[in-house]
C-alpha positions as CSV (number, residue, x, y, z in Angstrom):
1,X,0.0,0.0,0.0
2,X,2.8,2.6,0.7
3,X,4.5,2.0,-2.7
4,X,1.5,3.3,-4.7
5,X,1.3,6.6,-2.3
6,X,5.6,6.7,-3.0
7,X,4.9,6.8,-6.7
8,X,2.9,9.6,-5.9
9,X,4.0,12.4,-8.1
10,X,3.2,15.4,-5.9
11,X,4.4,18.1,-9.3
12,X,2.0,16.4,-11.7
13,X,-1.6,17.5,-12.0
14,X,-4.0,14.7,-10.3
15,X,-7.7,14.4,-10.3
16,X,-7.4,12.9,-7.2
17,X,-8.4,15.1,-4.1
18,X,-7.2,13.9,-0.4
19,X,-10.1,13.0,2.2
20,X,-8.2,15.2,4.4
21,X,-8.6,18.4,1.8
22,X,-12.1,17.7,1.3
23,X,-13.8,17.3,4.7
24,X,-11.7,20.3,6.0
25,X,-13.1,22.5,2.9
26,X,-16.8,21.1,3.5
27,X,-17.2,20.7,7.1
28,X,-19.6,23.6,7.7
29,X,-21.1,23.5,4.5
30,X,-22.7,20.2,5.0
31,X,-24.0,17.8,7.2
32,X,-24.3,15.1,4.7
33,X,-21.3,15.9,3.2
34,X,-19.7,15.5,6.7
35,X,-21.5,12.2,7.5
36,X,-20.2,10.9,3.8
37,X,-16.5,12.2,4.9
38,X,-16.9,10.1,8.3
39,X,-18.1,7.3,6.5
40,X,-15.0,7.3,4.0
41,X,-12.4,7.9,6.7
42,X,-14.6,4.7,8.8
43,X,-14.2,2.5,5.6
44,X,-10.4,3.2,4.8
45,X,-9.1,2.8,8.5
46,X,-11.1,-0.6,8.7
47,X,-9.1,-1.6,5.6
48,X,-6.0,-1.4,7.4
49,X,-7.4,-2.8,10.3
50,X,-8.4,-5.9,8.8
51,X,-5.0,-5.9,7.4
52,X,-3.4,-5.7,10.5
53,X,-6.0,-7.9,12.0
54,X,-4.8,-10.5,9.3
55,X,-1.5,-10.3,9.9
56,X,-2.6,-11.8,13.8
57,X,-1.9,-8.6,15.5
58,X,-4.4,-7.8,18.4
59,X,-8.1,-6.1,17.8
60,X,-6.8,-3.1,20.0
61,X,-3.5,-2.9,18.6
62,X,-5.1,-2.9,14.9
63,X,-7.2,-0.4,15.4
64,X,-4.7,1.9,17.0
65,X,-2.2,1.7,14.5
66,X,-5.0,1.6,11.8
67,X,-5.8,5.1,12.8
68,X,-1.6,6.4,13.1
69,X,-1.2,5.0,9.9
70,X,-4.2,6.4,8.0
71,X,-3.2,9.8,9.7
72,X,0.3,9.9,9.3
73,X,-0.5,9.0,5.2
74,X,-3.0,11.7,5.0
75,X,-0.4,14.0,6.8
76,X,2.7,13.2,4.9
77,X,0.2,13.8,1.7
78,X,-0.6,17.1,3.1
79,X,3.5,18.0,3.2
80,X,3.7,16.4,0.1
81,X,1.9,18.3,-2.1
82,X,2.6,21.5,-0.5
83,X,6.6,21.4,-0.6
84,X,6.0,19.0,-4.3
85,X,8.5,16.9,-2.8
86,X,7.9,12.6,-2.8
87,X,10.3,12.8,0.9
88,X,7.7,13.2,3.4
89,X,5.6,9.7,2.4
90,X,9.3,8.4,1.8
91,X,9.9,9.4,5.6
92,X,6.5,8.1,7.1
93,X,7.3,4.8,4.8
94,X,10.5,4.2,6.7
95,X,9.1,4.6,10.2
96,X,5.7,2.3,9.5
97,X,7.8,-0.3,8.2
98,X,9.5,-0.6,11.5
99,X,6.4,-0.6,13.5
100,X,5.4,-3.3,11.7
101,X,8.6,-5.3,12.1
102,X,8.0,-4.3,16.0
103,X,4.2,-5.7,16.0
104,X,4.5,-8.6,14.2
105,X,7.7,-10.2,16.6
């Protein structure tokens, strides 16, 4: 999952728009819109929970590192578009991969 977000290309033009970018712009504009935000960030995090999950790590543990992960990927994104450089995801790369090497001993 972290290669695709290092081939990230933050100088090209992308039709993608980060989670992150649009609940911030629409969070007072709309309740639905909110609710549909929530509902996105609930169904990515479970993804890497499961993941996690799969890999035999512990419910609580999943979930908590579910959430870092997700966060520190949205934030690195963040950096990463506004400095156009690919370091910040390779940074946050680097230090998930050794939490994982921790959680799964």
């Amino acid at each position: 999952m972290l290669n695709q977000f290092l081939k990230f290309d933050p100088k090209a033009t992308h039709d993608e728009i980060l989670l992150a970018l649009i609940s911030l712009e629409t969070l007072h504009m709309s309740e639905q819109l909110r609710l549909a935000c929530r509902d996105a960030y609930d169904a990515l995090v479970n993804i890497l929970k499961e993941k996690f999950i799969e890999s035999n790590w512990s419910h609580t543990a999943a979930e908590e590192n579910a959430y870092l992960f997700f966060s520190m990927i949205e934030g690195a994104s963040i950096y990463a578009l506004t400095y156009q450089s690919k370091e910040p995801l390779e940074i946050i790369s680097k230090v998930t991969m050794e939490i994982i090497r921790r959680g799964s001993k």
